[in-house]
N, C-alpha and C positions, 0 to 999 in steps of 0.2 A: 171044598167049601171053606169062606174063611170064617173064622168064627167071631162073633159078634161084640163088638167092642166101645168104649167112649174113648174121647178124645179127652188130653191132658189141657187143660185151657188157660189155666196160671198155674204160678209160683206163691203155696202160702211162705208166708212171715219166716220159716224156721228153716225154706229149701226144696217142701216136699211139692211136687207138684198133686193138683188137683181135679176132676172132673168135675162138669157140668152138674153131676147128680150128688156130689163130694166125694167121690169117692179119691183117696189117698193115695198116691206112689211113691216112693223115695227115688231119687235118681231120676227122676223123668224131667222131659221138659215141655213146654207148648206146643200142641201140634203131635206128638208123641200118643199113639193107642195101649191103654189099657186094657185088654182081653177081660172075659168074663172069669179067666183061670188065674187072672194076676199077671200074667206075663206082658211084658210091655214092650212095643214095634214103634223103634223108633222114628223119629217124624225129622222136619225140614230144619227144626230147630237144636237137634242132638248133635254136637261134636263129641269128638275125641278129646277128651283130656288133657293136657300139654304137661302133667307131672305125674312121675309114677307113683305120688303117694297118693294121688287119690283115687277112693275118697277117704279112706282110712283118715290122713292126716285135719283135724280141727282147723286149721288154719284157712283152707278153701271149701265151701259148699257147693258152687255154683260152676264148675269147672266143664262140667257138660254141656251147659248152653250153651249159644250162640250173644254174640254184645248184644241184637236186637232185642232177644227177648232178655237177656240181664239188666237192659236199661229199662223196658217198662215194668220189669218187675220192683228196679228201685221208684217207679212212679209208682205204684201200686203198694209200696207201705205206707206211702205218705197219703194218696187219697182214700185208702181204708182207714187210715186214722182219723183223715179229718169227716169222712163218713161217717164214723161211731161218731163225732163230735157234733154229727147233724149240722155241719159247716158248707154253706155252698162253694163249689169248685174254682179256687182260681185258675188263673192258665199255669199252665204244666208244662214250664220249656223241654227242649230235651237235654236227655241225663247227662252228664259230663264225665265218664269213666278214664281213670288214669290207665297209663299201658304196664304193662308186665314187667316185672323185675325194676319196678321203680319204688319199691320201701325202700323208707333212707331211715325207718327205726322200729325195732322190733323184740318183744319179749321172749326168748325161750327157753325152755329148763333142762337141766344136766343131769343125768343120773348116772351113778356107778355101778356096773353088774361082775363083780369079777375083777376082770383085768377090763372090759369093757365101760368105755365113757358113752350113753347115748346122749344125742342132743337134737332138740325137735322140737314144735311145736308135739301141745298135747293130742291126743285119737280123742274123735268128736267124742263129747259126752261121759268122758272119763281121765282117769288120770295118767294114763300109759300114755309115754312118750313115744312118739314114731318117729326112728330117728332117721335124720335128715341125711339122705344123701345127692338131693336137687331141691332147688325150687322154684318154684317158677315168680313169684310175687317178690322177694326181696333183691333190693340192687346187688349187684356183683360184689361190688365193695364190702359188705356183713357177709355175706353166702362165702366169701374165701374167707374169714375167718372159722368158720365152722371146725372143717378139719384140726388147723393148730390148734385150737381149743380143747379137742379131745387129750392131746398130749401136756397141753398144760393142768387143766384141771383132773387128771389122773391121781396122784398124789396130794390133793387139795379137797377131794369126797371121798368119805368112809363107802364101804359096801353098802347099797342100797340106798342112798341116801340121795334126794336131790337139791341139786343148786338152780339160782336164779343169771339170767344173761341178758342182761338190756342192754341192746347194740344203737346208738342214734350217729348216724350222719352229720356231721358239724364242719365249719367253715374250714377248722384245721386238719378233719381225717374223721375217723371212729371214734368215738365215744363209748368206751366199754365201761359199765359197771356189773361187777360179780359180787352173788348173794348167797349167801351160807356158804360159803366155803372156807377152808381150814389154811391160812398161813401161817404156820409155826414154823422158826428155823432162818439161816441164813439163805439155805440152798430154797427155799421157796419166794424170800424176797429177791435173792439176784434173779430166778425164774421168769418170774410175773416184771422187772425191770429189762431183760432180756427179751420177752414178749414185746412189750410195750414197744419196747424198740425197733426190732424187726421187722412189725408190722405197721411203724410211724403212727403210731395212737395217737389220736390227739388229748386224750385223758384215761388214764385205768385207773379206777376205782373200786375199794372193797366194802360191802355194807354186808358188818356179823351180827346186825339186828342193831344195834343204833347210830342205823346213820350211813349215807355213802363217806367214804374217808376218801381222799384221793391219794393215790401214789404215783402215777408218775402224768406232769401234766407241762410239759417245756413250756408252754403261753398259755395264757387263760384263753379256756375252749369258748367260742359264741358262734353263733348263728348271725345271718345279717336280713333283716328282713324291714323293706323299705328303705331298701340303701343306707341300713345304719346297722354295726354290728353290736351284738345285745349278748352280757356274758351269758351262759347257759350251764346251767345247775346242774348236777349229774345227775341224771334219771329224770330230767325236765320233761315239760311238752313241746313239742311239735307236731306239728300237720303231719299224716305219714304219706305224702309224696308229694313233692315239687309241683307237680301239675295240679294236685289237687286241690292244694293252696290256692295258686295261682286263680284255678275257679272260683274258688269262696272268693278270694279277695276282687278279681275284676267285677264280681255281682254286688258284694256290699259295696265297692266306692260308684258302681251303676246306681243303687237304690241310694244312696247319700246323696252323692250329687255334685252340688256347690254350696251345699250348708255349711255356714261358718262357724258357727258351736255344735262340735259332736261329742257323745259320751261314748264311750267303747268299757260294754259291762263287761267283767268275767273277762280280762281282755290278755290273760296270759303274760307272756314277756312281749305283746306288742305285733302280733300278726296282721290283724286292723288297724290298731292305732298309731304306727309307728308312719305307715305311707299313707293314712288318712293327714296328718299333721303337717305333712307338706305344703297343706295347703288350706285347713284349719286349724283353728284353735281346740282342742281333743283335750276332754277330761279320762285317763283310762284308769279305770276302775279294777282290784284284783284282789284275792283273799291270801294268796299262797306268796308266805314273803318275801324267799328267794328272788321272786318272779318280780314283785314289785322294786327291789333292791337293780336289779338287773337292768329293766327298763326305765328304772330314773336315773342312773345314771348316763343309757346310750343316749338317751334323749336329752342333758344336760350335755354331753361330748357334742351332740348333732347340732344341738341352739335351737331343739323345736320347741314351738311354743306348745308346749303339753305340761298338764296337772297331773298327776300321778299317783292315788291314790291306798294304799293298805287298808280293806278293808271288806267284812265276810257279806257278802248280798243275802248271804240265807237267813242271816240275823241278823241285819240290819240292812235293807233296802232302801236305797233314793226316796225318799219320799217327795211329794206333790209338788211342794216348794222346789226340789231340789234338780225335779225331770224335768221342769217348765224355764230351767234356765237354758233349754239345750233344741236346736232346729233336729237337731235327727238323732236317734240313740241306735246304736250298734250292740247287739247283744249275742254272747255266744259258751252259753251254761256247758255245764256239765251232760248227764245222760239224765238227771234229776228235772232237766229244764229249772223254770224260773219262777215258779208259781207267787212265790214273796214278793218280785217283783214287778208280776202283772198290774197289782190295781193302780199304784202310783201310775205307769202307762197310760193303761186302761181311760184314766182319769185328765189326763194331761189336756190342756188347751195350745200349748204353741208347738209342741214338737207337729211335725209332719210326716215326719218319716221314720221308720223304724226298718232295719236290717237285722233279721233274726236267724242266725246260723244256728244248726242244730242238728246232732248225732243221733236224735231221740226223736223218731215221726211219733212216737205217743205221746209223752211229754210235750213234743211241740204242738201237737196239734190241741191236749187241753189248755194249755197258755195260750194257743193263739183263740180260743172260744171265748175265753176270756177279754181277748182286746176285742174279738169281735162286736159282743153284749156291749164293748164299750165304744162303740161307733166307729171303729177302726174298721177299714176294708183289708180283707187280703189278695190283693191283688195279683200275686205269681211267685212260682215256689221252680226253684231252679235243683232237681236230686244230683247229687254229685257222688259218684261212687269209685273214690278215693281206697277203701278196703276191697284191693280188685277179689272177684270171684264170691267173695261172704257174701253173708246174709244181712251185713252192718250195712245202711244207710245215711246218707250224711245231707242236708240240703240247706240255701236260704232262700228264704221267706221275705217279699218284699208287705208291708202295710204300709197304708197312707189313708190321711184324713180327705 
């Protein structure tokens, strides 16, 4: 006799799958039975894992699914947000998932036990490090430094103590900067220059709490994005996978268009506005100076016609006058979204069109309630899931008057 069970039907918000009645499984997936005993018989949609750290390892949630049901679950944060928002449905293309072992930037922490160096993303929900000896989500390129790393930063952290490792992908190589760690001595600066070396860095940098320093950087490191190369700051932003870009971007210049004045808020070192300007006139907007330093000058090197802006949207947003000079505005916040600068939107008579990229289905979805009440349609929200296997969602959002 088999014993009596629900079926797992989604994936909530945090990973865990759900039944019909609510009740909670960790590790399950859709289509997966729930027994009355808790025991759970997997279903059409469980694989096998592709890393042995999970699920121990923070880094991936979702590793047991199947893409089918990992991509409507990333539709599934964003129409439960805009549900709580009491927002009717736009269309919901399908999801755009990067492939495996395409991070080209990533955070991880160091720690010394002994003679031992771990290094890893954190174990879900705490601060143990699970250290890395696969992975399946980051490019080849970061994943071989791992190892040498142990042996450099050996000598560089106290007992017990952890350090920071942010590894980005750039046009010249790696991109390392290291955080709290100790170089005193001759023998630890020719170390970390003999590093650098060996492994063709394209910048190593130290930040002992103020500030990345760089030490060894042969050409100023950039990124090229819209066929123009943009210097890039140590510990900058970037998209974290090629492909995943590449979606965001082919969807915002779809919902742009052929409008001739765009604005690109929050616009980084230039990911939208750099290949929007090819072909408009682009005001881009940015708070973080570096960023804005970076993309006025590629853009002065390129001869695009783009304005360039320094200047914080959270305290001080476009106002009415300032949106109404622009046919489509491209916007793509933080995880705060953009709340400051919904009403000036909201309120606009000539723009048309709006491109709203967003890491935050809650956030986006109260800004977008906002444009709504302000007679903006939302007419189609494309999930892109760029953070393969997590629980992070990323999407744009096309409105039009």
């Amino acid at each position: 006799m088999v014993e009596a069970g629900e079926p797992i039907v989604r994936i909530a918000a945090r990973g865990e799958g759900i039944t019909a009645d609510g009740r909670h499984s960790p590790l399950s997936a859709p289509g997966d039975m729930l027994l009355i005993d808790g025991t759970l018989v997997p279903g059409p949609h469980h694989v096998e894992a592709p890393c042995r750290h999970f699920p121990t390892c923070g880094g991936c949630q979702l590793q047991h699914v199947d893409d089918e049901s990992y991509a409507e679950f990333l539709a599934q944060r964003i129409t439960g947000a805009l549900t709580q928002q009491k927002l009717e449905m736009p269309e919901v293309l399908p999801a755009l998932l990067s492939p495996p072992a395409t991070r080209r930037r990533a955070s991880l922490r160091a720690e010394k036990q002994g003679k031992r160096v771990l290094i890893g993303f954190n174990e879900g929900e705490s601060h143990r490090i699970v250290d890395m000896r696969m992975c399946s989500i980051l490019d080849p390129r970061l994943f071989a430094l791992v190892e040498p790393l142990r042996k450099l930063l050996g000598p560089m952290i106290k007992d017990r103590r952890a350090a920071g490792i942010r590894m980005t992908i750039v046009d010249q190589g790696v991109d390392l900067l290291l955080e709290k760690v100790e170089v005193e001595g001759f023998a630890a600066v020719e170390a970390l220059n003999d590093f650098a070396r060996d492994h063709a860095l394209a910048r190593l940098a130290i930040d002992d709490g103020y500030g990345p320093e760089p030490r060894w950087e042969p050409e100023g490191a950039t990124v090229t994005l819209g066929g123009v190369a943009v210097g890039f700051p140590a510990a900058g932003f970037l998209q974290a996978t090629p492909e995943g870009e590449a979606a965001l971007l082919a969807e915002v210049q779809r919902i742009v268009g052929d409008a001739p004045l765009v604005a690109d808020l929050f616009s980084g070192l230039g990911t939208f506005a750099l290949p929007l300007s090819a072909r408009a006139k682009v005001l881009a907007v940015e708070g973080a100076r570096d960023a804005v330093l970076g993309l006025k000058a590629a853009a002065d090197r390129a001869q695009r016609i783009m304005m360039v802006e320094h200047r914080d949207l959270f305290r001080r947003p476009l106002d009415i006058k300032e949106v109404d000079r622009f046919d489509a505005i491209v916007l793509d916040p933080p995880r705060a979204g953009a709340k400051e600068q919904m009403p000036a939107l909201a309120a606009s008579t000539r723009v048309q069109r709006i491109a709203y990229v967003s890491c935050n289905p809650s956030t986006f979805a109260r800004d977008a309630r906002m444009l709504v009440q302000g007679g903006w349609t939302l007419k189609s929200v494309l999930p892109v899931g760029q953070f393969r296997w997590s629980t992070h969602c990323e999407l744009v959002a096309e409105f039009t008057r």
